[in-house]
C-alpha positions in Angstrom: 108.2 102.0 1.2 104.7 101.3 2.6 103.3 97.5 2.9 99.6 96.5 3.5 101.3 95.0 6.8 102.5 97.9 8.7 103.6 101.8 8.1 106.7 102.9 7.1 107.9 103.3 10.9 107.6 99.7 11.2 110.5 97.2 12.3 111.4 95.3 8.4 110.1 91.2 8.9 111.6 89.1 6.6 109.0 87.6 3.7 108.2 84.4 5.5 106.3 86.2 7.6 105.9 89.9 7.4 101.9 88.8 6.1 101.1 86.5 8.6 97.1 87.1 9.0 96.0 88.5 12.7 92.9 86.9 12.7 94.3 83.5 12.3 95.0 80.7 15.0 98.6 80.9 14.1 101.0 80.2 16.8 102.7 83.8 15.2 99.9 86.2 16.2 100.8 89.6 17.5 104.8 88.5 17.1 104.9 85.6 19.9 106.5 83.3 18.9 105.9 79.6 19.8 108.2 79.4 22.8 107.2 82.8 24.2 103.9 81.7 24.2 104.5 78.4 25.9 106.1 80.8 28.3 103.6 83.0 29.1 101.1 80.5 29.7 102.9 78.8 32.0 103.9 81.9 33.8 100.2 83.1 34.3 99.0 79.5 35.6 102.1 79.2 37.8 100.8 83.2 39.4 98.4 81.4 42.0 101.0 79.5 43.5 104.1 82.3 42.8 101.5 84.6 45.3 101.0 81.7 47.6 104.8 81.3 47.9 105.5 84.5 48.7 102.8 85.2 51.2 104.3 81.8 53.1 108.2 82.0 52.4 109.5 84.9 51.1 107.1 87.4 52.8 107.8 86.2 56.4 111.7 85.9 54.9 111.8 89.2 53.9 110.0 90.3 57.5 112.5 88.2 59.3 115.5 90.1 58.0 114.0 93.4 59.2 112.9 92.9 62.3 116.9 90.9 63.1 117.8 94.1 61.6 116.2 97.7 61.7 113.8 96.1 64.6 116.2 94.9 66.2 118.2 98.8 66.4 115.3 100.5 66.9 114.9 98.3 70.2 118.4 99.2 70.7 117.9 103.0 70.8 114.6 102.6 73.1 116.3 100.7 75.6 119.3 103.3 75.6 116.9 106.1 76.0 115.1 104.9 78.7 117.4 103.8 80.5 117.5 106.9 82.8 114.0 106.2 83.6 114.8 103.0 84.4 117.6 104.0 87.2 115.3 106.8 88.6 112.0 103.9 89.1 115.1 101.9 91.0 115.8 104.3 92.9 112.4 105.7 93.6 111.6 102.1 94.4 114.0 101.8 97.4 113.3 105.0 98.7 109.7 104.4 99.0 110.2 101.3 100.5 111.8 102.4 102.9 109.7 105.1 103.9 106.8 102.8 104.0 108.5 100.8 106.8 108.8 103.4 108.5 106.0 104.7 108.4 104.3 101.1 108.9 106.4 100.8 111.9 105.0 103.9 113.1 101.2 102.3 113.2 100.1 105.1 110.6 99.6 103.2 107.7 96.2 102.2 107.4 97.0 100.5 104.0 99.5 98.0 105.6 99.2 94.4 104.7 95.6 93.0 105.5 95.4 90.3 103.2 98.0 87.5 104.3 94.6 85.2 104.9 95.3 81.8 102.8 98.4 83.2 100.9 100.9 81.0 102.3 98.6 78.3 100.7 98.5 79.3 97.0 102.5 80.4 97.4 102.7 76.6 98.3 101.0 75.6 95.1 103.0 77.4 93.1 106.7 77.5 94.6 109.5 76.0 92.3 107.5 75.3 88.8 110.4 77.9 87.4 112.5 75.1 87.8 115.0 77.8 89.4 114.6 77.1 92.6 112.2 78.7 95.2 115.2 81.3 96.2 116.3 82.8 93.3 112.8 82.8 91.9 111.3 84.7 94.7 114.3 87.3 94.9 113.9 87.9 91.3 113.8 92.1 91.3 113.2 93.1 87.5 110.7 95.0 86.0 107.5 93.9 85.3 105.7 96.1 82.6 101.3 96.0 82.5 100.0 97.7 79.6 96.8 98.6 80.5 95.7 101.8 79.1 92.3 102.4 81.0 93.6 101.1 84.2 91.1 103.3 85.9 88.1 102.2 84.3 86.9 100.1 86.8 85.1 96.8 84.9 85.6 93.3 85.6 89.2 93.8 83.3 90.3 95.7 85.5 89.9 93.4 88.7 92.0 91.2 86.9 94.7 93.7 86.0 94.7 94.1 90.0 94.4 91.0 90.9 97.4 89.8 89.0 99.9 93.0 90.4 98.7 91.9 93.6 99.5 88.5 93.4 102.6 89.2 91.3 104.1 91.7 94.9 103.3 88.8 96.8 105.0 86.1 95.2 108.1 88.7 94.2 108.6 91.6 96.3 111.7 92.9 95.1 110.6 93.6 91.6 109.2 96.7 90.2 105.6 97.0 89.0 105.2 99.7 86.1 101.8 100.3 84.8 101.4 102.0 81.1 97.9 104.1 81.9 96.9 106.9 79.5 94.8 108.3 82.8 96.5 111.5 83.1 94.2 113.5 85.6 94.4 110.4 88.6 97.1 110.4 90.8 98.7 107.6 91.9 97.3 107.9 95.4 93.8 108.2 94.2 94.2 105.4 91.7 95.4 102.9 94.5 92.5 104.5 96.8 89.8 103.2 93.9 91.5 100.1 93.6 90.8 99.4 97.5 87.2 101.0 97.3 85.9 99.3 94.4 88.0 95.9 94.5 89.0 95.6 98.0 92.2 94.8 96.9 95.5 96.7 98.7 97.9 97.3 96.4 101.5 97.9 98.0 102.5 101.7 96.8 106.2 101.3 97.1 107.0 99.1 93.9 103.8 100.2 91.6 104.2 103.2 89.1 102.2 104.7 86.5 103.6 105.8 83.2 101.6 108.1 81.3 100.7 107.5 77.6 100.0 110.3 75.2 98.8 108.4 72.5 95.7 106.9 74.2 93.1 108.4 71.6 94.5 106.5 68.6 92.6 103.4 69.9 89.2 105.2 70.3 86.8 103.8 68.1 85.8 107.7 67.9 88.9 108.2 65.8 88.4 105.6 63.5 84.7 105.8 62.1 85.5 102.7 59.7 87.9 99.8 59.0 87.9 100.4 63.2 89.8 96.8 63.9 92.6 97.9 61.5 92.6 101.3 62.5 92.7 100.8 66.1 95.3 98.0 66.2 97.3 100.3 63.9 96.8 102.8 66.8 97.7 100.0 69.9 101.1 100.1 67.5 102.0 103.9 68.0 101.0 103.4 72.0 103.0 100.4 71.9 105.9 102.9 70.8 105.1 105.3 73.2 105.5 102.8 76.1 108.8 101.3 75.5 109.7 105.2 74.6 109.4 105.4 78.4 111.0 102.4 79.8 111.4 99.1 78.3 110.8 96.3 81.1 112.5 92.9 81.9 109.0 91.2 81.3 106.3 92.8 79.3 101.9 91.8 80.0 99.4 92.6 78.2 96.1 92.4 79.9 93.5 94.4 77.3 94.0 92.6 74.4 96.1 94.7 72.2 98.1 91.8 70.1 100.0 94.3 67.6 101.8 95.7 70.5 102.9 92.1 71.8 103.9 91.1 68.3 105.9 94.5 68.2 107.6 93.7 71.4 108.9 90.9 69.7 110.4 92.8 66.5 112.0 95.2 68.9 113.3 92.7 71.6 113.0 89.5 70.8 114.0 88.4 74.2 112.2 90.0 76.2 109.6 87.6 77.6 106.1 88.3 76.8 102.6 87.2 78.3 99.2 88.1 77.1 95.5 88.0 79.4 93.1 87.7 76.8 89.4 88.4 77.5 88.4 88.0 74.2 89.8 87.7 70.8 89.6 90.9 68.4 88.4 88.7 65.9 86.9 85.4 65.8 85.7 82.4 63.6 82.4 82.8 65.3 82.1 86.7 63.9 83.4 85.6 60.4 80.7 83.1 60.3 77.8 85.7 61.8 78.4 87.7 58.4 76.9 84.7 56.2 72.8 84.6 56.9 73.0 80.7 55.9 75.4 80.0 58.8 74.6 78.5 62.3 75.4 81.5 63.4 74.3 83.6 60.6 71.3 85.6 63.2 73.8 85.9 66.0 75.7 89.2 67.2 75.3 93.0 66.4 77.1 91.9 62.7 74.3 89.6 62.3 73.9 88.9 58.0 76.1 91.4 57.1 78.1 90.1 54.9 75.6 89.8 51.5 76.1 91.7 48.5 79.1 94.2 47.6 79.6 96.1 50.7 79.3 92.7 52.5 81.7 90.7 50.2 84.3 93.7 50.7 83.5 92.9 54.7 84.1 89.7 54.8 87.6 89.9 52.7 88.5 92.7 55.2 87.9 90.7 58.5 89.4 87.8 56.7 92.7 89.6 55.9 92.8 91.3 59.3 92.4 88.1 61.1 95.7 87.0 59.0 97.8 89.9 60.7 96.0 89.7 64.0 96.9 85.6 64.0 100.6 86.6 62.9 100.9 89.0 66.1 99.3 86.9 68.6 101.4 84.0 67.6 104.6 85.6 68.7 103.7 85.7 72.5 105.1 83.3 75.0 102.4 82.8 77.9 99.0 83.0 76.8 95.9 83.4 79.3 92.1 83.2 78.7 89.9 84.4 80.4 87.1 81.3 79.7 87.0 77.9 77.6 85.5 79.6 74.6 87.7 82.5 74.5 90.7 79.4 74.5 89.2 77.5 72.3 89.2 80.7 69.5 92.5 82.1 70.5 93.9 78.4 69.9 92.1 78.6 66.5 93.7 81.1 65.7 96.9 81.6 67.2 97.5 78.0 67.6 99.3 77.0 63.9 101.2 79.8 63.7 103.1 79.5 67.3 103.9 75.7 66.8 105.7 76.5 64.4 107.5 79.3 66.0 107.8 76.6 68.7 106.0 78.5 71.6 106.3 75.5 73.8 103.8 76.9 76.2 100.3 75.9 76.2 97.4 78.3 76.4 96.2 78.1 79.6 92.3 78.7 80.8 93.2 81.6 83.8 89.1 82.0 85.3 89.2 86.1 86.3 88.6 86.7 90.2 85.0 87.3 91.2 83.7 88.7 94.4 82.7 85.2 95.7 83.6 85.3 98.7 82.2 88.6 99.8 79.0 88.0 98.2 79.3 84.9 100.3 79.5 86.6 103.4 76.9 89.4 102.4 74.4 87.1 101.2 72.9 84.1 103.0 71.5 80.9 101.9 69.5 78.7 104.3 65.8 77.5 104.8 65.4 80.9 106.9 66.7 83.2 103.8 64.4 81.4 101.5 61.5 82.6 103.1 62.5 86.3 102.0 63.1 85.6 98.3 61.0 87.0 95.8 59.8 86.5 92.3 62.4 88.7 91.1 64.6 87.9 87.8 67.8 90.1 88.0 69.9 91.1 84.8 73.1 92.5 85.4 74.9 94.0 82.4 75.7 97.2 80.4 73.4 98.8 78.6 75.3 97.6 75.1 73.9 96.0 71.6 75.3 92.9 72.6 73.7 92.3 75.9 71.4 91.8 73.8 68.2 93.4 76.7 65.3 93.0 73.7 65.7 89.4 74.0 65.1 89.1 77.5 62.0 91.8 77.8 60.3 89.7 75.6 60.9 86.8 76.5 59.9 87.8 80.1 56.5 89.4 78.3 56.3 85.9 76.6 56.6 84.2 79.7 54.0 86.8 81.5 51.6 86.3 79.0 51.9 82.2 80.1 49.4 83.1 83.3 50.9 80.4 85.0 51.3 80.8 89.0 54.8 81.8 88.4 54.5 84.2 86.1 52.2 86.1 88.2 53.6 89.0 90.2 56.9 88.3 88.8 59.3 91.1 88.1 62.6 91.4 85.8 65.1 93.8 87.0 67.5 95.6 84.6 70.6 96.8 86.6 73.5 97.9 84.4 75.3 101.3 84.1 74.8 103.8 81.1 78.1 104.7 79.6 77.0 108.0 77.2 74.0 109.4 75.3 74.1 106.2 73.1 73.5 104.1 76.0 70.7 106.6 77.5 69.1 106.3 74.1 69.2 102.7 74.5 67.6 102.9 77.5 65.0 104.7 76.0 64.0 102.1 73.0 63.8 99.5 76.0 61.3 101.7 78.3 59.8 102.1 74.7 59.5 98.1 73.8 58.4 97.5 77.4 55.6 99.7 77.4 54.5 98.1 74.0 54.5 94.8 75.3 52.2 95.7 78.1 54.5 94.6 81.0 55.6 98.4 82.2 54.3 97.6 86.0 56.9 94.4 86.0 60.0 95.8 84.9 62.4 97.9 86.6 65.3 99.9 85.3 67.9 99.9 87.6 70.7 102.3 86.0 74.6 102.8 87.4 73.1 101.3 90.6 76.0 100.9 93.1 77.8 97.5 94.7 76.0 97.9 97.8 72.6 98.4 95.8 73.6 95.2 93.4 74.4 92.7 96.6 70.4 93.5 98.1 69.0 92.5 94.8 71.2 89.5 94.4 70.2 88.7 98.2 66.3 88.8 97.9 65.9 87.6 93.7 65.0 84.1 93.2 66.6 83.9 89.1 69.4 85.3 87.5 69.3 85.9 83.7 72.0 86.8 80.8 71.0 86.9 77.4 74.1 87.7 75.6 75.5 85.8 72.4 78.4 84.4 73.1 79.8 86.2 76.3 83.0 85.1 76.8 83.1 84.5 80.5 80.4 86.5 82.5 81.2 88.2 85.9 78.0 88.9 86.2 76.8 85.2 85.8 79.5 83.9 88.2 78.2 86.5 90.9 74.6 84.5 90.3 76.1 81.8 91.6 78.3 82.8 94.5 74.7 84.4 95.3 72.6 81.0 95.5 70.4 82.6 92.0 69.0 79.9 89.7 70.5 81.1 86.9 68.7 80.9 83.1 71.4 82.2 80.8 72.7 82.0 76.7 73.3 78.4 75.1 76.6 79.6 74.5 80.1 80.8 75.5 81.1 80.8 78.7 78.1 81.0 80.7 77.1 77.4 79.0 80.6 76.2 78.9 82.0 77.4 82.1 79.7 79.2 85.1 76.3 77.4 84.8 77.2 73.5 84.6 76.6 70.7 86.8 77.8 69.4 90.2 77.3 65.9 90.7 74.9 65.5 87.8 72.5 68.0 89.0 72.0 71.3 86.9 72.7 74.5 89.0 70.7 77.0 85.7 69.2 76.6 82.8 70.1 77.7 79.0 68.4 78.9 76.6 68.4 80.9 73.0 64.9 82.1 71.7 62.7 84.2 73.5 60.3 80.8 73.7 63.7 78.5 75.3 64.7 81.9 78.0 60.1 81.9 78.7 60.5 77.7 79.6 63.7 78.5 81.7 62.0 81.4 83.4 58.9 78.9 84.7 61.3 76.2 85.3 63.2 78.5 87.7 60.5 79.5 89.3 58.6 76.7 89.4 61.4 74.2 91.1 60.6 71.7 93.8 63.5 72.5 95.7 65.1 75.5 94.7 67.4 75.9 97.7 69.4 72.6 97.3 70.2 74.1 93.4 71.2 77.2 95.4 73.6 75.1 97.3 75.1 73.7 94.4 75.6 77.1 92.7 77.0 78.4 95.4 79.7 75.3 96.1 80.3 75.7 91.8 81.3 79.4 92.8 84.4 78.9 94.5 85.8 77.7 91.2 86.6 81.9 90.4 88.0 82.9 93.7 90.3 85.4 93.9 92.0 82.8 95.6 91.7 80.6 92.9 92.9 83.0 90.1 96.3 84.3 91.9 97.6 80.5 91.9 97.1 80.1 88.4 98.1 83.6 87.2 101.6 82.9 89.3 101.8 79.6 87.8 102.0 81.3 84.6 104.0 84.1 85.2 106.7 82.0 86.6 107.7 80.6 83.2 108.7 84.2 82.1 110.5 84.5 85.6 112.6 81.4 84.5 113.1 82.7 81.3 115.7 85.7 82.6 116.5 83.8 85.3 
């Protein structure tokens, strides 16, 4: 029997309301009834907060049982399995040893000890913060693991990685250094030789080793065309794997900046003490910000405005969500080290929340990198006699990279040219920086290019992959010393103006501004600037000083602040607290 309310197939109503009319406000329509209604409403109003909840509590609940679970065996089973490696690097340890005293004893070790200069003094400063006692600190003999995949690359990163296995044989000799490298074709003998040539830093051979990663290329930015942060931290994860698949240390460093495998250190063994050298953070508020064009920062960096329309909104959700997982990783680590003031004021932005409350009791920790200071200080002179052989040269060292941000500074040096005054005339800039690949070279050529348009060819000079020794003449016979990048967050380069007597004109920002070029007793040692009109004044005020060598002095004295000296008491400092933790 068929009804103008519904086919035969329909469910039978009773005759209160079989006809109720669809297109009525009745609290009936399409079968609710009033309760279920009242329901559903609240339901969907209550699903904001439902998805806040779970992203805060029962996300990081559900998280915790894994990793105290499955993390926790899968740690399990790497640490059994490497623990054959682990007996052979202890026993490969003692044998070398003992074949280097040997052979020391022998006078034919030309690598022998050389640097015992001042060391007794920053041991001093840093004996006993463990807490442990000096004795049982310094006899500690564990296994100290560096992840450092492009260990042999040779940049100012990896100074510091040297630096700090350096310092870390002096102040405990009986551990074991491993070193996760994915350089398979150098040897250990000719990576410790490049260590000494380009660093001048001896590394002792018996207690280093290098463990050989095979899963290097998943953090090229070559394999990951786009979504390249996700992709490549995703990437640091399987390398991450693929080191504690060959030995899982006592202590574990990071010193490149790869926070997924920290925070999957932690799933894996959660007591394993962990430290992280950060040079700069993967992500920042200062790059989220870049993407808006009505920002402060809105003009700055290579990502400059990006963030309008679709494909820009998508951007901005990505970096925000990323900087989410990256915060959640970085938060798990023990000892934290920057690298510069603005890099800790970012990491502490945004690491900071999440490791109070996982009670990381541990403050991050401003660690300056080590600098050549002292042997540009004995190469280069300053004095009333060494004045007389400066010249109207500006020097920029730095990579040929989008962020060095080389346009700015040609023209504000044609700016500045154009002035006529006294010191503009015969004044040259010097580009010395190294070209990595074709991208680079083509770099190059755009700058040749922009130079020539400007009409300033015959005062600019390209000085590409120049060596050290090339570096410390023009440093020794330059008057200024320029940097133009946004936001670098230290600046060897900057620090090497200093230690070199240059008046330095560098970016308003990061840690050239908030670090390298400040004052010493109330007198500048640089300028800063930002627009090509600001880096033009700074060029003529350089130039133009009253008494240029007494701001040399000052730069130079400022120097001494990024010592190697300097860095291996603070580094220890640091370390020690992961000491006393399996102490």
């Amino acid at each position: 029997m068929s009804s103008d309310c519904g086919s035969q197939s329909s469910p039978s109503f009773d005759s209160d309301s079989t006809c109720s009319t669809v297109s009525g406000a009745s609290p009936y329509s399409f079968g609710m009834e009033p309760k279920t209604l009242a329901f559903t409403a609240i339901a969907v109003a209550c699903t904001p907060f439902a998805i806040l909840i779970g992203w805060n509590y029962l996300l990081p609940f559900f998280f915790r049982i894994f990793s105290r679970t499955i993390g926790k065996f899968c740690g399990f089973c790497l640490r059994s399995g490497s623990e054959g490696r682990r007996s052979l690097i202890i026993r490969a340890t003692a044998e070398n040893e003992a074949k280097f005293k040997e052979t020391q004893a022998q006078g034919k070790d030309s690598n022998a000890s050389s640097d015992d200069e001042g060391w007794e003094n920053i041991e001093a400063s840093i004996v006993g913060t463990s807490g442990n006692g000096e004795k049982g600190s310094r006899d500690w003999d564990g296994i100290i693991g560096f992840f450092h995949p492009f260990c042999n690359a040779g940049g100012g990163g990896e100074r510091v990685l040297w630096a700090a296995i350096r310092a870390t044989q002096r102040r405990w000799p009986n551990a074991k250094i491993v070193v996760y490298t994915g350089d398979h074709d150098v040897s250990k003998e000719n990576m410790l030789s490049r260590v000494k040539n380009t660093f001048s830093i001896d590394i002792h051979p018996p207690t280093i080793h290098f463990l050989y990663l095979s899963t290097r290329s998943w953090v090229l930015s070559s394999t990951w065309p786009h979504m390249t942060l996700l992709g490549q931290s995703l990437g640091s994860l399987l390398m991450g794997l693929d080191a504690f698949s060959l030995i899982v240390p006592d202590i574990f460093v990071d010193t490149m900046g790869y926070a997924f495998v920290l925070g999957l250190s932690k799933i894996l063994f959660p007591d394993m003490p962990t430290a992280a050298y950060v040079h700069y953070p993967t992500i920042s508020t200062d790059m989220l910000d870049s993407l808006d064009p009505t920002t402060a920062v809105g003009s700055q960096g290579v990502n400059a405005g990006k963030g309008v329309g679709l494909k820009g909104a998508i951007k901005k959700h990505y970096w925000r969500l990323f900087a989410a997982i990256y915060s959640w990783m970085g938060a798990s680590v023990d000892v934290v080290m920057t690298n510069s003031t603005w890099t800790q004021a970012h990491i502490k932005s945004i690491w900071g929340p999440r490791r109070k409350q996982r009670g990381r009791e541990h403050p991050i920790a401003v660690v300056y990198p080590p600098c050549a200071v002292n042997e540009i200080e004995k190469a280069i002179e300053i004095s009333e006699e060494s004045e007389k052989r400066r010249q109207k040269y500006l020097v920029y060292i730095a990579q040929f990279r989008p962020e060095k941000n080389h346009q700015l500074i040609i023209q504000s040096f044609a700016e500045f040219v154009k002035t006529g005054t006294d010191s503009a005339k015969e004044a040259k800039l010097v580009l010395l920086g190294s070209v990595r690949d074709d991208n680079d070279s083509r770099r190059v050529y755009k700058l040749r290019l922009l130079v020539n348009e400007l009409h300033i060819k015959d005062q600019v000079i390209f000085q590409l992959d120049a060596p050290w020794s090339e570096i410390l003449q023009w440093l020794g016979k330059a008057f200024v010393g320029v940097n133009g990048m946004w936001n670098e967050h230290f600046g060897i380069g900057v620090v090497e103006y200093l230690a070199a007597g240059l008046i330095s004109v560098v970016h308003n920002s990061g840690g050239p501004k908030l670090d390298i070029v400040t004052d010493v007793d109330g007198e500048p040692t640089g300028f800063h600037a930002s627009t090509t009109s600001e880096f033009a004044e700074g060029f003529e005020k350089a130039l133009s000083h009253p008494d240029p060598l007494s701001v040399r002095r000052r730069a130079r004295l400022s120097s001494k602040r990024f010592t190697e000296e300097e860095f291996a008491r603070k580094w220890l400092t640091e370390l020690e607290k992961l000491v006393a933790m399996k102490l």
